[in-house]
N, C-alpha and C positions, 0 to 999 in steps of 0.2 A: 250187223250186230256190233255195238261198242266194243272196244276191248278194255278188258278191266284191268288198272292201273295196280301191276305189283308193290306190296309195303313191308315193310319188314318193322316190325314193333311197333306198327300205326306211323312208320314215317317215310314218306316218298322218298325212292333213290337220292334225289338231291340234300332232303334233308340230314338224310344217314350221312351222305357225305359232307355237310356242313356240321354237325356234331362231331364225325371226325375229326375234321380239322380244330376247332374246337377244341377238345379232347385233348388231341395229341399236342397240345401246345401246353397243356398241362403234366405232359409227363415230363420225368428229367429225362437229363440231352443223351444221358444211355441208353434207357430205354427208345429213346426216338431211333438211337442209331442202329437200334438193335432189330425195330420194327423194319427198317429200311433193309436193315444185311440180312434178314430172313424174308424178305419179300413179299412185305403187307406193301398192296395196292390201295388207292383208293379211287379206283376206275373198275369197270365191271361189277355187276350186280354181285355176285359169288364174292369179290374179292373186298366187294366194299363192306359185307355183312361181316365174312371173316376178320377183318379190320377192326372194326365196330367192337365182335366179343371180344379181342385181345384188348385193347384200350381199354375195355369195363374189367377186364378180367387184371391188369397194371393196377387200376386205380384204385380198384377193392385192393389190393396189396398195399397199395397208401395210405387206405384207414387204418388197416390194422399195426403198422410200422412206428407210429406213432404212440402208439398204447405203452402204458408202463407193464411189467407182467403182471404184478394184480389184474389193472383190466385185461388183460389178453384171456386169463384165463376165467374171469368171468363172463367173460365174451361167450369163449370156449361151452364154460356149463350152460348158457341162455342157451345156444347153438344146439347143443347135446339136449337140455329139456324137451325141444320140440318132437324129439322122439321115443320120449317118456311118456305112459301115462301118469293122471293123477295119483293114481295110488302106490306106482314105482318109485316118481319123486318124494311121497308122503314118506315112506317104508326107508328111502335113500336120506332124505331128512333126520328120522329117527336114529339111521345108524350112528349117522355123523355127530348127534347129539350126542350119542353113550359115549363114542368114542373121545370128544370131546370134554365131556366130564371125567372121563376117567385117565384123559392127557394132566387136565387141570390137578388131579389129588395129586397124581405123581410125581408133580413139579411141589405144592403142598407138602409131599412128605420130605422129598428132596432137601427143600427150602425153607424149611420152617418159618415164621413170622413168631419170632416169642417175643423178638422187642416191639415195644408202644412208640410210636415217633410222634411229639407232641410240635405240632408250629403252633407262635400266637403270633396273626396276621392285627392284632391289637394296636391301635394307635399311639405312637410314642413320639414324646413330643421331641424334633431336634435342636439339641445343642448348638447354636452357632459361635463359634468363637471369632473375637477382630484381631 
């Protein structure tokens, strides 16, 4: 009877280990030294997979590192909606709206606008002097 060839994510041992290497040539040179001083292998089956999620699990940190904090925390709400239902985020929408309108008067009463500011973007012809 064959023996049936172990894979981990759909990829032969060899593979995982060529994505590795791979991989880890994209981390920066801390993280490399740091996978080394804590003892990720990339020999044995056990040790090559454990390799593999630390790597993915760096690199996702490098998506997000790059982000301004607006996107982070839009990231953040996408992340969090997927365990909302429709009518939590609808109801969660609505709040945000009151709240929002009634940030807006407050600044309104605060701040009044009673002067008119008139620009005229009007073509005016220039003066050139010799």
């Amino acid at each position: 009877m064959p023996r049936q060839k172990r894979q981990f994510s759909g990829l032969s041992y060899r593979e995982v280990q060529r994505a590795n290497s791979q991989n880890r040539k994209k981390l920066h040179k801390s993280d490399q030294k740091q996978l080394k001083t804590e003892g990720y292998k990339n020999t044995g089956w056990d040790h090559v997979i454990r390799l593999y999620q630390k790597i993915e699990e760096l690199l996702d940190r490098y998506q997000y590192a790059d982000l301004e904090l607006d996107e982070l925390f839009l990231e953040a709400d996408r992340i969090g909606n997927k365990y909302l239902t429709s009518e939590e985020i609808e109801e969660y929408n609505q709040k945000l709206a009151k709240e929002v309108s009634e940030i807006e008067e407050a600044i309104d009463q605060q701040f009044p606008d009673a002067e008119v500011e008139i620009i005229d973007f009007g073509d005016r012809k220039k003066t050139r002097s010799r």
